[in-house]
FILO-704788 format. One record per residue: x, y, z of N, C-alpha, C in turn. Coordinates in steps of 0.001 Angstrom, whole numbers. Each point is the difference from the previous one (the first is absolute). Layout:
# FILO-704788
n.xx:X, n.yy:Y, n.zz:Z, ca.xx:X, ca.yy:Y, ca.zz:Z, c.xx:X, c.yy:Y, c.zz:Z;
...
***
This chain:
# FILO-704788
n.xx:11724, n.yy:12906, n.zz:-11029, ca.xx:-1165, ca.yy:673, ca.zz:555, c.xx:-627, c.yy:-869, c.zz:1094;
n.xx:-202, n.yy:578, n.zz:1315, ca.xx:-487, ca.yy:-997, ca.zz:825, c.xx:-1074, c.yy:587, c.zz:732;
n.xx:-796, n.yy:-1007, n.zz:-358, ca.xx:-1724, ca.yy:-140, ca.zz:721, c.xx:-394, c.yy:-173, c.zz:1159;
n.xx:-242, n.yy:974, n.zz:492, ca.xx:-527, ca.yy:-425, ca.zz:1597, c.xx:-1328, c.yy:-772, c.zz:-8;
n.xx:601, n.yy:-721, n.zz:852, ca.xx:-1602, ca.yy:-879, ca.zz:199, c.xx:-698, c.yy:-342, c.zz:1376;
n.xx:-803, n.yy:-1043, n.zz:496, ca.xx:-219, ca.yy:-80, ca.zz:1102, c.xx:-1058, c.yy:-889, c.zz:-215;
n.xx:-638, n.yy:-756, n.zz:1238, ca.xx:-443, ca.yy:-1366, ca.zz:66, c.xx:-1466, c.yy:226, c.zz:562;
n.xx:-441, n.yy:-625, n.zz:-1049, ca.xx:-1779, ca.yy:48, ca.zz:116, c.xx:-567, c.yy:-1234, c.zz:787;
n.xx:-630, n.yy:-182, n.zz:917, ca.xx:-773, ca.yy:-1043, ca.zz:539, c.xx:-972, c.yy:-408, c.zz:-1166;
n.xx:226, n.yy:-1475, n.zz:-339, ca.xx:-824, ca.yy:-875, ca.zz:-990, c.xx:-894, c.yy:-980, c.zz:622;
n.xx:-785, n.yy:-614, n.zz:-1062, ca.xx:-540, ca.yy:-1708, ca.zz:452, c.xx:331, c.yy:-310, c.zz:-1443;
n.xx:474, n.yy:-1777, n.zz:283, ca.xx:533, ca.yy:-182, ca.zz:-1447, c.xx:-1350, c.yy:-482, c.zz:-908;
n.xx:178, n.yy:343, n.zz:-954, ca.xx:-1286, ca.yy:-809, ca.zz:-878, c.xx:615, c.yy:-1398, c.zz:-661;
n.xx:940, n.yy:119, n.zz:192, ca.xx:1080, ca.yy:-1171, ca.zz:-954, c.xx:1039, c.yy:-612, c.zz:859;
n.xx:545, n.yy:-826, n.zz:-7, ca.xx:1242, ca.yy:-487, ca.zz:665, c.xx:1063, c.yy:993, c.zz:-283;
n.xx:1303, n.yy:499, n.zz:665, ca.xx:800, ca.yy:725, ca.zz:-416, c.xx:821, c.yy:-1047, c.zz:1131;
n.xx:1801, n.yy:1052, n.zz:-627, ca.xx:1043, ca.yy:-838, ca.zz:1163, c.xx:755, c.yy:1577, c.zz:357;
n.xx:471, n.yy:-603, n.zz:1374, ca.xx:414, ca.yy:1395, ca.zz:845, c.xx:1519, c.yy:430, c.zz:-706;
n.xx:76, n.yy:1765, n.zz:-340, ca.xx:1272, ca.yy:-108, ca.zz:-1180, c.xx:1247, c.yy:-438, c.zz:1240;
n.xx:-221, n.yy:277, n.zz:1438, ca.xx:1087, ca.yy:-139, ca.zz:1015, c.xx:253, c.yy:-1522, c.zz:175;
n.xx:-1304, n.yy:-566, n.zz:802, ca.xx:215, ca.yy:-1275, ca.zz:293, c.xx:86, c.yy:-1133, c.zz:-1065;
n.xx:-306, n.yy:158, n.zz:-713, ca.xx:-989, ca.yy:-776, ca.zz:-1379, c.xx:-1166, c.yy:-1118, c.zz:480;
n.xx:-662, n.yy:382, n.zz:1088, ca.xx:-885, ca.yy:-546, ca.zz:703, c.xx:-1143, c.yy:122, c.zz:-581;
n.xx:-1249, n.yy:-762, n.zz:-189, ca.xx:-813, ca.yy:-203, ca.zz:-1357, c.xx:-1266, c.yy:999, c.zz:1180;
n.xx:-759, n.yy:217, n.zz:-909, ca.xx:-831, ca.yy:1398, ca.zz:857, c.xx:-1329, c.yy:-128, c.zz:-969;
n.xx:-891, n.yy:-875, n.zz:690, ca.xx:-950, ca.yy:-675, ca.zz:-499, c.xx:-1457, c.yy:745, c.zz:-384;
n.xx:-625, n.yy:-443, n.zz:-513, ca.xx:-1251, ca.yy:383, ca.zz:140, c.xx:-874, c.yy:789, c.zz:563;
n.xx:-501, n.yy:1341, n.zz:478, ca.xx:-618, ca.yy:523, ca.zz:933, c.xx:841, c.yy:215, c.zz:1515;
n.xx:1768, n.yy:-191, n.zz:-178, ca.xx:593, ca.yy:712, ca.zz:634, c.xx:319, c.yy:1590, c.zz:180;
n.xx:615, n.yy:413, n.zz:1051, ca.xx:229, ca.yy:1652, ca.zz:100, c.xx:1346, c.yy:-50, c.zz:-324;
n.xx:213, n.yy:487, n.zz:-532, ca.xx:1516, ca.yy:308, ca.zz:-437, c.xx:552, c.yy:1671, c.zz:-720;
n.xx:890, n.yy:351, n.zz:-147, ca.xx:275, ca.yy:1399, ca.zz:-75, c.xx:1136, c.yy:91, c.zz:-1099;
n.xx:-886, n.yy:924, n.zz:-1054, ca.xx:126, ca.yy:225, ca.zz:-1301, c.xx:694, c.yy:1399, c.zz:-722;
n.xx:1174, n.yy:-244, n.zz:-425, ca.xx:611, ca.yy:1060, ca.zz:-286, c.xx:-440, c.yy:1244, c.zz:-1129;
n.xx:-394, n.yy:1490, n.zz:327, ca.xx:-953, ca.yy:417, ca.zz:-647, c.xx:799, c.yy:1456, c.zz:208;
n.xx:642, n.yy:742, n.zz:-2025, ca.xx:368, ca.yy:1461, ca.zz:348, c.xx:-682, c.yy:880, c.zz:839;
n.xx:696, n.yy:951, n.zz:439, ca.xx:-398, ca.yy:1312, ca.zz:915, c.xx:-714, c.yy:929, c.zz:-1227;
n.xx:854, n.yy:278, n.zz:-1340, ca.xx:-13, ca.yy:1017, ca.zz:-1035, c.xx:-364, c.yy:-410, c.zz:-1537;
n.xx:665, n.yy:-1513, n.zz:277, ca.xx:-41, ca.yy:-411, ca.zz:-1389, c.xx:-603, c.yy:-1214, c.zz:154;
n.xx:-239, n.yy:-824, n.zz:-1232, ca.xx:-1056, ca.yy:-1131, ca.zz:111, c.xx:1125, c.yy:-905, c.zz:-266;
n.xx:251, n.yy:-1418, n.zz:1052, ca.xx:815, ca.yy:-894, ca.zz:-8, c.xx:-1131, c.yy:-1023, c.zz:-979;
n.xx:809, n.yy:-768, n.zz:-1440, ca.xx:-405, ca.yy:-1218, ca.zz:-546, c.xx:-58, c.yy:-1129, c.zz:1023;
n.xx:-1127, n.yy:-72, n.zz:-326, ca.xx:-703, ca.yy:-1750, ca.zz:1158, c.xx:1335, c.yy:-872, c.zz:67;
n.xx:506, n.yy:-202, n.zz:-1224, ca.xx:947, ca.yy:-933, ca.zz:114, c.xx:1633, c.yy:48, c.zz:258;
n.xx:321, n.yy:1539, n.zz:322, ca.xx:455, ca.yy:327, ca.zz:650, c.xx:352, c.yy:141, c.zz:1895;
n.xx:-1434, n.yy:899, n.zz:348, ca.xx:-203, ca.yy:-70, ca.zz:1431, c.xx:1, c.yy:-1619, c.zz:545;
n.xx:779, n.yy:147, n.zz:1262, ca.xx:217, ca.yy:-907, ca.zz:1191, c.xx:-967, c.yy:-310, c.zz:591;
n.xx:-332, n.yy:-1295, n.zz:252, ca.xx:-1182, ca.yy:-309, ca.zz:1282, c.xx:1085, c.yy:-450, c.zz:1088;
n.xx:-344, n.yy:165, n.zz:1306, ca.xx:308, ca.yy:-307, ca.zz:1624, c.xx:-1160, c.yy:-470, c.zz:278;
n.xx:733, n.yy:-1261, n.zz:856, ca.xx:-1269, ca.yy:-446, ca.zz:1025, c.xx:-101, c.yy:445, c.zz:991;
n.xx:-1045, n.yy:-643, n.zz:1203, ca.xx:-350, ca.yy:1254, ca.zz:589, c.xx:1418, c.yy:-620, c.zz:1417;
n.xx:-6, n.yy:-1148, n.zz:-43, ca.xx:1665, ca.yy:-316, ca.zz:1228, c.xx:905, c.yy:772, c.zz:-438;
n.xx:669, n.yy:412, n.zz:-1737, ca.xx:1150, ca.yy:602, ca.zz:-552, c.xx:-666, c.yy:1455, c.zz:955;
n.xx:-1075, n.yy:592, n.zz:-193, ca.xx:-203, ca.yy:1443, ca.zz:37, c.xx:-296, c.yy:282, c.zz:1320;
n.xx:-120, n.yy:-1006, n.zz:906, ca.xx:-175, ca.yy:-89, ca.zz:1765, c.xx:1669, c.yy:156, c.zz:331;
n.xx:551, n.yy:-1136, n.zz:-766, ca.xx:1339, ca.yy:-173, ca.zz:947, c.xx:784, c.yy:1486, c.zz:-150;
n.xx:251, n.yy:622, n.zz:-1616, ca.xx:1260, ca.yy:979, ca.zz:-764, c.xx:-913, c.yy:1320, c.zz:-261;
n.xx:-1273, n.yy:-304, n.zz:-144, ca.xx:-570, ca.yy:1498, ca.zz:-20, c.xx:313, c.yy:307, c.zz:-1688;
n.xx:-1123, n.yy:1581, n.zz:-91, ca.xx:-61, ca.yy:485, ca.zz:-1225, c.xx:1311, c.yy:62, c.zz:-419;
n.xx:1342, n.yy:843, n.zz:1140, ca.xx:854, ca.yy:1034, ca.zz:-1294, c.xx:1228, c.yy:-1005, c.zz:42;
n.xx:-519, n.yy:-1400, n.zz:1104, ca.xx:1516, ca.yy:-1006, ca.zz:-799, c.xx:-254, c.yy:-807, c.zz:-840;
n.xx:-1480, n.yy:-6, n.zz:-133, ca.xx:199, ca.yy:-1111, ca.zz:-1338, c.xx:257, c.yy:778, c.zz:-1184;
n.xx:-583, n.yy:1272, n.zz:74, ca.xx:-98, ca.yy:834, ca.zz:-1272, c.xx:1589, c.yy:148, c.zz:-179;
n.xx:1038, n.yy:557, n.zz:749, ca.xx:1572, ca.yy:5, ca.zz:-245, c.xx:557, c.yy:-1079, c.zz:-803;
n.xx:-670, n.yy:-898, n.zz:-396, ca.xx:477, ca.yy:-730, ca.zz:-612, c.xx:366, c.yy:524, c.zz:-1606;
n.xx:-636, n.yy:1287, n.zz:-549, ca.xx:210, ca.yy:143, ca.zz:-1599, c.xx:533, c.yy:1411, c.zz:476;
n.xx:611, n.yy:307, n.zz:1106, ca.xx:626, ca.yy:837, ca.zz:290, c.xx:1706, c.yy:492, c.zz:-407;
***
């Protein structure tokens, strides 16, 4: 069964690491947060992107990745 999803503009409240780069994505950074269209993705599931991963490859190539 596969979930469409798509990428929410965040600020972090917490440190996180980028799921592409594994680039650490600090504190009160913007970074872009993987969030269902239909269904509700588990926190610890959904992907974070930073915001260079989501400048350079964009929404629908990072998302191809669970494609």
């Amino acid at each position: 069964m596969d979930i469409q999803t798509h990428l929410i503009k965040k600020t972090a409240n917490s440190p996180k690491v980028c799921t592409n780069c594994d680039n650490q994505i600090t504190k009160g950074e913007v970074y872009h947060l993987e969030e269902g269209i239909n269904e509700h993705i588990h926190s610890l599931l959904a992907r974070s992107f930073c915001s260079n991963c989501y400048a350079k490859y964009g929404e629908k190539k990072l998302l191809k990745g669970n494609e």
